[in-house]
N, C-alpha and C positions, 0 to 999 in steps of 0.2 A: 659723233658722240661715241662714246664706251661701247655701245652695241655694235653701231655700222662699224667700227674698226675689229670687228670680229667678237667681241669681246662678250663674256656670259656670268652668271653667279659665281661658278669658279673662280675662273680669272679676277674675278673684283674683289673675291676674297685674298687670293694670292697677292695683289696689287696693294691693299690694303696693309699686310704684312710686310710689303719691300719697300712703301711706300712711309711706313712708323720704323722700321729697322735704319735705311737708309736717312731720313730728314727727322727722327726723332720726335714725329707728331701721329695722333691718333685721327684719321680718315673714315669718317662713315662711309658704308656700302650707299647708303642715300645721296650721298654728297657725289659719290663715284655714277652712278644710273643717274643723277639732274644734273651733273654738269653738260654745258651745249656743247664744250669742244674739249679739247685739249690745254687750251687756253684757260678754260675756267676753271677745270682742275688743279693748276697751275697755282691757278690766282687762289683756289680755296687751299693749299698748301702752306702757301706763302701766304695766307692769312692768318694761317694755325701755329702759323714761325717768324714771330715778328723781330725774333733778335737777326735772322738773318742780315748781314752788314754789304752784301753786295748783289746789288739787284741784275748785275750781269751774269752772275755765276744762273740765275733761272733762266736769264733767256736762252742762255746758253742750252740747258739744259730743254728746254721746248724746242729749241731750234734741232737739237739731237732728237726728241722726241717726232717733231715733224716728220722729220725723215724718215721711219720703220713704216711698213706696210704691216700689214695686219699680221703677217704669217711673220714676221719681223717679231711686232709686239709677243705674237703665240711663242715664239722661242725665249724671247728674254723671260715670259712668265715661269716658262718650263724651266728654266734653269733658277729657278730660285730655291734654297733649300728651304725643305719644310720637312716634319716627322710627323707619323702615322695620324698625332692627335688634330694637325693641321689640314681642315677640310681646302 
């Protein structure tokens, strides 16, 4: 889950932001700490974006996801932009 992949309030919040910038949907912190995997996040994304018209383009994207190790994920997070008023 979110945690054992290193992951903490920060980060969840930052994920949240790149996660509504990039796919255009609003993601709870709640949804982000109860998903079981990777997977379910996925799937609660792709629930939140039903006009999506190809459902390989996500696998895609998990199967890129799969891959990052934790310190992986910590850089992608670091690199996202954000300003002052963005916890």
């Amino acid at each position: 889950n979110f945690f054992d992949l290193g992951g903490h309030s920060l980060l969840a919040t930052q994920l949240m932001v790149r996660v509504r910038d990039h796919f255009a949907v609003e993601i709870t912190l709640p949804a982000i700490f109860e998903a079981a995997d990777l997977a379910a996040l996925a799937a609660e994304i792709r629930d939140l974006r039903p006009e999506v018209d190809d459902p390989d383009d996500l696998e895609q994207l998990m199967a890129e996801l799969d891959g990052f190790s934790a310190d992986q994920l910590d850089e992608l997070l670091a690199e996202l932009p954000h300003d002052e008023d963005t916890p």
